[in-house]
VMD Tcl script that draws the C-alpha trace (Angstrom):
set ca {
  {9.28 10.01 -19.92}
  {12.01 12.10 -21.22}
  {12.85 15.69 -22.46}
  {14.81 15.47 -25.79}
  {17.46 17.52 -26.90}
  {19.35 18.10 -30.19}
  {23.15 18.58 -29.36}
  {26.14 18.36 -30.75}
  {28.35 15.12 -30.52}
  {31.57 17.25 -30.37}
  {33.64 14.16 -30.63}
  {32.06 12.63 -33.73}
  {31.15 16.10 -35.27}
  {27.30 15.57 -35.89}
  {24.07 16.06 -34.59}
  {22.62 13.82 -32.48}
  {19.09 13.19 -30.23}
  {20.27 13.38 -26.39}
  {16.98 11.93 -24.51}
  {17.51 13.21 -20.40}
  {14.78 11.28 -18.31}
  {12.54 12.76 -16.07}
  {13.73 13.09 -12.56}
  {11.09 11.41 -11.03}
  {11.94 8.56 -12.61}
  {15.14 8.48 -12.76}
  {15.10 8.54 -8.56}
  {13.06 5.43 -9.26}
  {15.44 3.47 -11.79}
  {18.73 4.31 -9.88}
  {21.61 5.21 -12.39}
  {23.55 1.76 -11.80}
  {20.00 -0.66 -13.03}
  {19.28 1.93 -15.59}
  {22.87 1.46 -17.57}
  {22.96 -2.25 -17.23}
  {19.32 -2.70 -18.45}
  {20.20 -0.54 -21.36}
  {23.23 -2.47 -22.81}
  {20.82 -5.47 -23.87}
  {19.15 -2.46 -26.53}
  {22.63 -0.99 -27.78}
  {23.17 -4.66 -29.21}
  {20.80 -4.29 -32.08}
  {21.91 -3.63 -35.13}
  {18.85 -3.17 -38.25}
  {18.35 -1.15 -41.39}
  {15.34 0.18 -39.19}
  {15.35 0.19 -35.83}
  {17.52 3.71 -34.69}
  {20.52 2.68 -33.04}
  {21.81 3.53 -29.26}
  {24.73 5.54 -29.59}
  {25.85 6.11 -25.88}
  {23.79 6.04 -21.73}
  {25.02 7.23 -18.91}
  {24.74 9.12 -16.12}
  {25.69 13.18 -15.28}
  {24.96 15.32 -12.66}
  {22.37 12.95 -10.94}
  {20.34 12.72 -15.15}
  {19.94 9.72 -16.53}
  {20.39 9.81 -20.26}
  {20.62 7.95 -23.72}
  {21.85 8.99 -27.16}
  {20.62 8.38 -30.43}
  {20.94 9.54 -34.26}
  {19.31 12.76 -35.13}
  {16.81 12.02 -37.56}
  {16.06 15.02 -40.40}
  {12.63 13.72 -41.77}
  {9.06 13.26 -39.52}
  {7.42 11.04 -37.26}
  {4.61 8.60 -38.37}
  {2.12 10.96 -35.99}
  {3.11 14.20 -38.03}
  {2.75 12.40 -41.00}
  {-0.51 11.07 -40.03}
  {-1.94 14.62 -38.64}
  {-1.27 16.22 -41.69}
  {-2.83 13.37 -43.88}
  {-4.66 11.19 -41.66}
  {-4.78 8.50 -44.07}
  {-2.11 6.84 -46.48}
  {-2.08 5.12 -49.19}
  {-2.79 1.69 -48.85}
  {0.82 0.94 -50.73}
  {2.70 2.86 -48.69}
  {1.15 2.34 -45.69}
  {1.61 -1.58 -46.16}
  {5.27 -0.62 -46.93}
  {5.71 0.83 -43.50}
  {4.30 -1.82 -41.99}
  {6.37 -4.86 -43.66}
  {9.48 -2.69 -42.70}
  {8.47 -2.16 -38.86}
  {7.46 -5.77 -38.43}
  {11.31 -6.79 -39.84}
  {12.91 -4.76 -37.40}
  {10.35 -6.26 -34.97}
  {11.20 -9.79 -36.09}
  {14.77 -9.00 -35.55}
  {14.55 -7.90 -32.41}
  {11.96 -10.82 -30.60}
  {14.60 -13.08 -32.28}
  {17.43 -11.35 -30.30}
  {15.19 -11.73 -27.38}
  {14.07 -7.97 -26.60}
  {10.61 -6.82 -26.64}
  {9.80 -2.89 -27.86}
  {6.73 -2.68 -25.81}
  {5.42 0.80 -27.04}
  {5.10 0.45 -30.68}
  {3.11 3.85 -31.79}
  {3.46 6.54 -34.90}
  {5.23 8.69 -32.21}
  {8.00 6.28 -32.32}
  {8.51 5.58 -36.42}
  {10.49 8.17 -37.96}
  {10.29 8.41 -41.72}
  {13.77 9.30 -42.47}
  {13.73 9.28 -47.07}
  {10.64 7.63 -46.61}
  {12.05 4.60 -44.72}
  {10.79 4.38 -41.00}
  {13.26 3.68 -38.39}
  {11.87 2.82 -35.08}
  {12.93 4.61 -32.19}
  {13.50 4.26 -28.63}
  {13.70 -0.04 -28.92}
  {13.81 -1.67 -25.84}
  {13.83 1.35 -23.62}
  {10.17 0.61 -22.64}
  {11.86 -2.85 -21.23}
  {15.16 -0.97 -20.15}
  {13.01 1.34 -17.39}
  {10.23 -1.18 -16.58}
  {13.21 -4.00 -15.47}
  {15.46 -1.02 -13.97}
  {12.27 0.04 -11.84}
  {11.84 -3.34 -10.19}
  {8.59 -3.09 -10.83}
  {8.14 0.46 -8.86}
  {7.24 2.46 -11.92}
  {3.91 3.04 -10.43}
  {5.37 5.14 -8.09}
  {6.57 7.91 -10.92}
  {3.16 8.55 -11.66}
  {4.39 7.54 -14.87}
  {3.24 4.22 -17.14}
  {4.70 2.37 -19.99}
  {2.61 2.63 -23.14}
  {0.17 4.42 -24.65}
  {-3.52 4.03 -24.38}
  {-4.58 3.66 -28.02}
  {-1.91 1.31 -28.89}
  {-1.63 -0.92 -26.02}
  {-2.37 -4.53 -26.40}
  {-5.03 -5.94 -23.93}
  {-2.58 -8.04 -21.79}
  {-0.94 -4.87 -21.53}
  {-3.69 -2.92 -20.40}
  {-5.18 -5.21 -17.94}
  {-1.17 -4.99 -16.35}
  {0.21 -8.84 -16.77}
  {3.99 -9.13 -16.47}
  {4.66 -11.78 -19.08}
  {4.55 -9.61 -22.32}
  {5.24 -11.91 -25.26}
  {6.55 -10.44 -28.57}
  {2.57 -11.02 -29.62}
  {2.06 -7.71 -28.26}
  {4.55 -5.78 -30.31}
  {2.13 -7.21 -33.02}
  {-1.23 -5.92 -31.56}
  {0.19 -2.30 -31.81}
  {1.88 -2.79 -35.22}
  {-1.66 -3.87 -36.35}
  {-3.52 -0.84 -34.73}
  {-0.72 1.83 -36.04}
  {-1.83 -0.18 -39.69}
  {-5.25 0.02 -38.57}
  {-5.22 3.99 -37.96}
  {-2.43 4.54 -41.16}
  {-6.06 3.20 -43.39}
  {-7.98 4.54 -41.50}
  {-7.30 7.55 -40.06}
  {-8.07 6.33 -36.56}
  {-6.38 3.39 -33.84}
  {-8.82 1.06 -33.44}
  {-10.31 2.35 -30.09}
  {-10.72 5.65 -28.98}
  {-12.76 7.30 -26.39}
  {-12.82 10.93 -24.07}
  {-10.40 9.15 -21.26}
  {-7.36 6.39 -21.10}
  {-9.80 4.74 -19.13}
  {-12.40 4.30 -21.65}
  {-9.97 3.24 -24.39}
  {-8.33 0.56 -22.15}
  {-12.07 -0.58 -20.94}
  {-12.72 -0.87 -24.72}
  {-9.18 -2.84 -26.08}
  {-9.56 -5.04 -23.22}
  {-13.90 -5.89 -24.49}
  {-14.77 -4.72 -27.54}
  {-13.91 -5.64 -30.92}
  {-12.36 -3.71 -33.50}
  {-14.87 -2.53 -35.86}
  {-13.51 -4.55 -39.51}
  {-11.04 -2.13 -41.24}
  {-13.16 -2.80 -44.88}
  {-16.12 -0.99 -43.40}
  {-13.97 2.35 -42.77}
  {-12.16 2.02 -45.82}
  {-13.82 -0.24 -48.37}
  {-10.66 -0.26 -51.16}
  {-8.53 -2.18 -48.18}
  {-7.18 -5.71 -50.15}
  {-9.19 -8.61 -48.43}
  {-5.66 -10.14 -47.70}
  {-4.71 -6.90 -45.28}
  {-8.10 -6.71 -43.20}
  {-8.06 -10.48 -42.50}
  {-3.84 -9.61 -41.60}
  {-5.10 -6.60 -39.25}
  {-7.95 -8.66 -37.66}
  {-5.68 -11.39 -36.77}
  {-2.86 -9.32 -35.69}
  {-5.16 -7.22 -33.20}
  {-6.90 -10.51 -32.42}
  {-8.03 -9.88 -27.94}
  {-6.21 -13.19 -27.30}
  {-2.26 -13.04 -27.67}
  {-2.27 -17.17 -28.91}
  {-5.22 -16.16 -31.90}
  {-2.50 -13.16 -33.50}
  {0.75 -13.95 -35.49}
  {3.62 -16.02 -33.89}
  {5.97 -13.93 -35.04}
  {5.71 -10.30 -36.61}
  {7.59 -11.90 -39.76}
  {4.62 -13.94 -40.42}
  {2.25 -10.36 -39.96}
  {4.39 -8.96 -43.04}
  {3.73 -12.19 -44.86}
  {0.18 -12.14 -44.69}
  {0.59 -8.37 -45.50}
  {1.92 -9.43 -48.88}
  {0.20 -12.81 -49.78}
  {-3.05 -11.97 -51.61}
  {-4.33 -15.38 -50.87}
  {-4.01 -15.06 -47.16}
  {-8.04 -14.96 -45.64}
  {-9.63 -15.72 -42.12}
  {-12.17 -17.84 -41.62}
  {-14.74 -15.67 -39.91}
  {-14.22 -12.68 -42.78}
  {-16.23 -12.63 -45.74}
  {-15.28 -10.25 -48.55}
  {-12.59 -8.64 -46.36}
  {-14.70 -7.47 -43.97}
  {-16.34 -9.76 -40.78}
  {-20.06 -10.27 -40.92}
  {-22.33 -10.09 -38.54}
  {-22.60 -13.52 -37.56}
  {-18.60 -13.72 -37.58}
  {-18.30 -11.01 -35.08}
  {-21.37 -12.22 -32.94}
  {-19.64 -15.13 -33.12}
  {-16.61 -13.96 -31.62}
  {-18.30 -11.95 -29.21}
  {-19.65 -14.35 -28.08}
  {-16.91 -16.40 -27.39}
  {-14.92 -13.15 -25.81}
  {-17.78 -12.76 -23.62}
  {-16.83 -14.69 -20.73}
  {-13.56 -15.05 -20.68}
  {-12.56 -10.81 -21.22}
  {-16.41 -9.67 -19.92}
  {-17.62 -11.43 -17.05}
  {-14.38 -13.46 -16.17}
  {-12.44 -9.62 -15.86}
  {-15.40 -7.80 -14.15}
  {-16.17 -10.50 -12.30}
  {-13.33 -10.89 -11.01}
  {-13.67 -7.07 -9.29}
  {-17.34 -8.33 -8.05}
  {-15.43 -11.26 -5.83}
  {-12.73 -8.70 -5.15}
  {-15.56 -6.17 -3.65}
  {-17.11 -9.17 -1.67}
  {-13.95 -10.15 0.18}
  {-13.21 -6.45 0.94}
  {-16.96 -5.70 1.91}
  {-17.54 -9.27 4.25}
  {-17.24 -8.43 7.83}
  {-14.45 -11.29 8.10}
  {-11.54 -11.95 10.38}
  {-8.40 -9.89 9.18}
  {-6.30 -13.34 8.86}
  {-8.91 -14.53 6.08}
  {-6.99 -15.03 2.84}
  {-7.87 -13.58 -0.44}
  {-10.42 -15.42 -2.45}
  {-11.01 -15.32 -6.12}
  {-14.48 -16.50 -6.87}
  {-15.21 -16.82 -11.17}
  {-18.73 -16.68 -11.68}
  {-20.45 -18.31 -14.74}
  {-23.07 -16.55 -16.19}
  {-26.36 -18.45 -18.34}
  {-25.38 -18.62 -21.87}
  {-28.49 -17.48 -22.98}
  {-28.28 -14.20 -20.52}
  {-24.28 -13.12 -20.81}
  {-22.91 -9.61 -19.82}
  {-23.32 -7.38 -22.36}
  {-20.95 -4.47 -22.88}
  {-22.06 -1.38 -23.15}
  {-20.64 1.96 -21.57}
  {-21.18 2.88 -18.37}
  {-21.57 0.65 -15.00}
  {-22.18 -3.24 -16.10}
  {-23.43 -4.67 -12.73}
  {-24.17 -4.09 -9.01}
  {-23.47 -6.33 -5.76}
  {-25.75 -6.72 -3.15}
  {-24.53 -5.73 0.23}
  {-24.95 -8.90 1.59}
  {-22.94 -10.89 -1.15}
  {-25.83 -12.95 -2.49}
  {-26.84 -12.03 -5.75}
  {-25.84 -9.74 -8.51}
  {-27.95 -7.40 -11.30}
  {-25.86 -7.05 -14.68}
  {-26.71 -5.96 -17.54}
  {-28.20 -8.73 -20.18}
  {-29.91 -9.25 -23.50}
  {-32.89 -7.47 -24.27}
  {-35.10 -7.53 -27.15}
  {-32.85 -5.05 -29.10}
  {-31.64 -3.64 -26.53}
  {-30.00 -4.99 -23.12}
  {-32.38 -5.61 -19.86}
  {-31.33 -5.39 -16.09}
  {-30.93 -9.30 -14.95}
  {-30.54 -10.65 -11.28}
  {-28.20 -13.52 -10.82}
  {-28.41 -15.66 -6.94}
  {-24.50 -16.49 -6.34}
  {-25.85 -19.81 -5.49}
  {-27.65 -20.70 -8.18}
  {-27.24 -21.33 -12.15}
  {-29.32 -19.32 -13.12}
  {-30.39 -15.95 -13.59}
  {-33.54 -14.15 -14.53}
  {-34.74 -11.18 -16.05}
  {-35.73 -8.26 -14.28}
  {-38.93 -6.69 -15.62}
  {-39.54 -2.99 -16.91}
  {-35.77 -2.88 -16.99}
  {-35.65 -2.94 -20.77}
  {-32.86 -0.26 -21.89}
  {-31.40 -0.06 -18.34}
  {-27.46 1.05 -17.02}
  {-25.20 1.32 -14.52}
  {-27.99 -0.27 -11.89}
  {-27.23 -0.01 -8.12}
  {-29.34 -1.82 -5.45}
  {-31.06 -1.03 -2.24}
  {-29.86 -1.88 0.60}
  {-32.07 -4.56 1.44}
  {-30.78 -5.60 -2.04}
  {-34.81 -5.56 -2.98}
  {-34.71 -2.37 -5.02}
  {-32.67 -1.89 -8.48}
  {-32.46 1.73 -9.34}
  {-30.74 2.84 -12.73}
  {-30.65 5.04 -15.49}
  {-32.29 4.59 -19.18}
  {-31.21 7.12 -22.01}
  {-34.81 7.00 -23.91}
  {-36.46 8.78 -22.08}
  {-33.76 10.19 -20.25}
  {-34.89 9.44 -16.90}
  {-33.57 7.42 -13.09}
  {-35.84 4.80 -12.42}
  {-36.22 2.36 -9.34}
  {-38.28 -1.21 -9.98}
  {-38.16 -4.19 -7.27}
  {-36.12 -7.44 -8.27}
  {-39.33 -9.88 -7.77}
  {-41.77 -7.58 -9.95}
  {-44.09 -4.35 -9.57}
  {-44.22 -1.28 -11.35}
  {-41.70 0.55 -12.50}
  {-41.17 4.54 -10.74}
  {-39.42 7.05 -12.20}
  {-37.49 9.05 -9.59}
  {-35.98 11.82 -11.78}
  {-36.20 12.79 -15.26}
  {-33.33 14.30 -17.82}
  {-31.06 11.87 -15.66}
  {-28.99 11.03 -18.76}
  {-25.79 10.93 -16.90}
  {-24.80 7.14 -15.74}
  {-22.04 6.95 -13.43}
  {-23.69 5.23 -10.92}
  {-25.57 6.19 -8.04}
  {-26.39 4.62 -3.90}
  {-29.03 4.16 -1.43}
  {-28.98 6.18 1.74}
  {-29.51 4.21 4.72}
  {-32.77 6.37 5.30}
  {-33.79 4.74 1.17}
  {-33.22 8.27 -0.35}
  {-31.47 7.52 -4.13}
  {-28.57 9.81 -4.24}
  {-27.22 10.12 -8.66}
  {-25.84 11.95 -11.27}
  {-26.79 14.82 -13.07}
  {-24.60 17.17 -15.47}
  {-24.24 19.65 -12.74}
  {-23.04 17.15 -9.87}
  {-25.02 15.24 -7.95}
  {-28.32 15.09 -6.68}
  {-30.51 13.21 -4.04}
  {-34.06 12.49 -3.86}
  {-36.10 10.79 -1.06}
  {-37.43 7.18 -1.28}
  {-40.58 7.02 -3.64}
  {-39.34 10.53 -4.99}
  {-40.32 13.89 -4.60}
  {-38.23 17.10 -4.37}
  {-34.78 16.86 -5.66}
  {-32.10 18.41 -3.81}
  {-28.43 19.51 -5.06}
  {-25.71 17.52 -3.16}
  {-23.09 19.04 -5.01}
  {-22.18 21.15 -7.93}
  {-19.57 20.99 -10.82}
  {-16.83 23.58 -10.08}
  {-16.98 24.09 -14.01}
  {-14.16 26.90 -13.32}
  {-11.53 24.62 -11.50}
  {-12.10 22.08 -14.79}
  {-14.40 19.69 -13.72}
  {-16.60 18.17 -15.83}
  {-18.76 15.59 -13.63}
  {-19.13 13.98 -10.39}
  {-20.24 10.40 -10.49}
  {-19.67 6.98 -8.79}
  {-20.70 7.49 -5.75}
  {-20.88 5.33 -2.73}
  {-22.49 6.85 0.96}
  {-20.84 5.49 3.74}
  {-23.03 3.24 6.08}
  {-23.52 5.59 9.00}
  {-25.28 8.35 5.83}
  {-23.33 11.64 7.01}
  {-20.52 11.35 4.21}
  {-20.03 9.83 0.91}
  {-17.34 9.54 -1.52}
  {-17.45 9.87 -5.18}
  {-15.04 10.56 -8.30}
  {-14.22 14.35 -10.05}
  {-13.71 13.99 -13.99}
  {-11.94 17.40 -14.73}
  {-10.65 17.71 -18.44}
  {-7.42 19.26 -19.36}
  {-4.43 17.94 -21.81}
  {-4.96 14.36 -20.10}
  {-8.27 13.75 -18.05}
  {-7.74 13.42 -14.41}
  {-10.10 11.54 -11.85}
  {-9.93 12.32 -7.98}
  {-11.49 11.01 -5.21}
  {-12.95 13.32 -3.13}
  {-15.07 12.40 0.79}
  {-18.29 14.93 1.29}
  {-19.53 15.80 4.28}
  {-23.02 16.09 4.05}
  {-24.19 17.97 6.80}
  {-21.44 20.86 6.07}
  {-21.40 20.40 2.41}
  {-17.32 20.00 2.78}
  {-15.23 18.75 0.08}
  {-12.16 17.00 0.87}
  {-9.62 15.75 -1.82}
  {-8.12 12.36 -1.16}
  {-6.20 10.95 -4.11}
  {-5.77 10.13 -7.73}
  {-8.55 7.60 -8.51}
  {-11.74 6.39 -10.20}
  {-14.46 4.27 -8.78}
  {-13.99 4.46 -4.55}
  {-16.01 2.16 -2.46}
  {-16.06 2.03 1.48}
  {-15.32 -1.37 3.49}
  {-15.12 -1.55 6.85}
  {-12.78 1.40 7.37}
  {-10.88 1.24 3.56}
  {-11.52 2.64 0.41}
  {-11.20 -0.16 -2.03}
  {-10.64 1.52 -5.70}
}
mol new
graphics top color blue
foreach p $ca { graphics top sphere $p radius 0.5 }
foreach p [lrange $ca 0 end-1] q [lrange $ca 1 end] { graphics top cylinder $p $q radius 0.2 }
display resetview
């Protein structure tokens, strides 16, 4: 968000860290919100948090002062050793959750806790930046979006924070002290993954893998701290971040669902389990009744409707990567992916009824898409690599393509042909298969690395899908094909495009 400077405080004679935000944002935060929001930070006074010397305004920058720090970050420290000691690493910990305490007690949340932001300065860390996160999100009025820009990062982010709710409680200052622990033991955050989309999809519905069965000398006491600290619902983690670094240093302190230091199986199924609905199905859900508004042909007065849906506890969602369900077009039933006898099976759930059964031959199946008839659930299986297409009520199973291990989706033509993914772009094939012919091809040159989610619009001469290209960050378009020309057009930043009635809904 900022370029950073070391200059020379000519009044004061010393060095100091002169921070100069981005102009973007600063046309965003406006000079006048940007200096009031900031006074509430230049309050704090702690052994470790890194005070605000001076903000202000010059030439059109926005800027803020602080010390100049002769030592490290946490991150270098961590790239050069990827693990610490347990000791020290505890130590760190205890002293970043006291400045923490301090500062929830003074009423001011730091909101991107992360190595990049704990100096080690003689081997005490000194937290940097406190409250600025707050400083430019209440400045912006809520128009940070527009930078380009966001608040966090990925790997640290708690899941309220990654899902985008306003009310941030000091409970998430305490997920990312617990996953900067996490990655100080273990030489990794807790979730990681090829995309910030990935990692978000996985803090906001996976669970943590137990720190004890990375690193098997970590104190009982300290994984039960970590697991409740980076616990998916803010109420189940620490009140307060003093009460973190107590459990930190009481060798008694234990969890009820760890055994040995580390969770066992039953403990996590067990909170899996109980996860399930209310992070799985109620979050992914919710985008299913979201896509049914949007796609029902429905006056434009109609208001928005948010429809939960309850799935069968016997058959809940299970998470796994790629797509987790399909709608069909008519908004009457739904295909997610359930249980399976080791393994997860397609299952069809009627929006009006309780139930939902299993689909056969679907055993091993992903990111399903239906007909659109809705009779006809294609989808991908990874052994043996292959696109498949079986009816909902029963039949045989057809395999449409093989070495289809790509699944990012995949449509129905209005003429039945299957259009999907491949690692060279995307392909089509005609209903019942046959020949398969090359809709379009990764521009491996320009940096892309796939085309996926596609969706072809209802009259079949276009279609829009997604470009993954890989570079520092990964970066997603959304891109409209003709398919008669073979033209490419680039719309926007974006992930995941689907056509209603004249909008893109993404």
């Amino acid at each position: 968000m900022a370029t950073v400077y070391l200059a020379d405080d000519l009044k004061h004679d010393r060095k100091v860290a002169l921070k100069v935000l981005k102009p973007e944002l600063s046309a965003v935060i406006g000079a006048e919100r940007f200096v009031v929001e900031i006074k509430t930070t230049a309050a704090l006074q702690h052994p470790h948090i890194l005070p605000l010397f001076d903000s202000g305004t010059a030439d059109g920058f926005l800027y803020y002062v602080m010390p100049y720090i002769q030592g490290e970050t946490l991150r270098s420290k961590l790239d050069r050793e990827t693990q610490l000691g347990i000791d020290e690493s505890v130590k760190i910990t205890t002293d970043v959750a006291d400045a923490l305490d301090y500062a929830h007690r003074h009423g001011v949340i730091h909101r991107d806790i992360k190595p990049e932001n704990i100096l080690l300065h003689d081997g005490r860390p000194m937290v940097a930046d406190f409250g600025i996160a707050l400083a430019l999100s209440a400045a912006a009025g809520g128009r940070m979006t527009e930078t380009g820009l966001s608040l966090g990062t990925p790997h640290y982010m708690s899941p309220e924070q990654a899902t985008g709710e306003k009310g941030i409680s000091n409970r998430s200052d305490i997920y990312s002290l617990g996953s900067v622990l996490y990655e100080m033991l273990t030489g990794n955050p807790p979730h990681t993954g090829a995309s910030a989309q990935q990692i978000i999809m996985k803090i906001v519905t996976e669970e943590a893998a137990p720190v004890t069965k990375l690193r098997k000398s970590v104190p009982t006491n300290i994984a039960a701290a970590i697991a409740t600290a980076v616990e998916k619902l803010p109420a189940d983690r620490f009140d307060s971040a003093k009460a973190f670094a107590d459990a930190l240093k009481n060798p008694a302190y234990r969890r009820d669902d760890m055994a040995g230091g580390a969770g066992n199986a039953s403990a996590s199924a067990r909170l899996m389990s109980r996860l399930t609905i209310p992070l799985g199905v109620a979050l992914v859900l919710a985008l299913v009744a979201a896509s049914w508004g949007w796609m029902r042909k429905s006056p434009a007065a109609s208001p928005l409707m948010r429809l939960p849906i309850s799935l069968p506890q016997d058959a809940l969602l299970q998470q796994q990567p790629g797509i987790l369900f399909a709608l069909s077009q008519d908004g009457s039933e739904m295909v997610y992916t359930g249980p399976g006898g080791g393994d997860v099976d397609l299952w069809v759930r009627p929006l009006d009824a309780l139930t939902a059964t299993r689909v056969p031959g679907t055993n091993g199946g992903d990111s399903p898409f239906l007909s659109a008839d809705g009779q006809v659930v294609a989808f991908y299986r990874s052994n043996p690599p292959a696109l498949y297409t079986v009816t909902l009520r029963g039949g045989p199973r057809q395999t449409l393509a093989s070495d289809s291990t790509i699944a990012l989706g995949g449509d129905f033509g209005p003429d039945g042909s299957v259009y999907f993914v491949r690692r060279g772009g995307i392909r089509r094939v005609p209903p019942g298969g046959g020949v398969i012919e090359q809709v379009t091809r990764v521009d491996s040159a320009a940096g892309e690395q796939y085309h996926g989610w596609i969706d072809v619009l209802p009259n079949g001469k276009s279609l829009v899908f997604t470009i993954l290209r890989r570079g520092d960050e990964d970066q997603y378009d959304i891109a409209a094909l003709n398919l008669s020309s073979g033209k490419i057009n680039v719309l926007f930043r974006g992930v995941y495009a689907r056509y209603a009635d004249g909008h893109l809904l993404y």
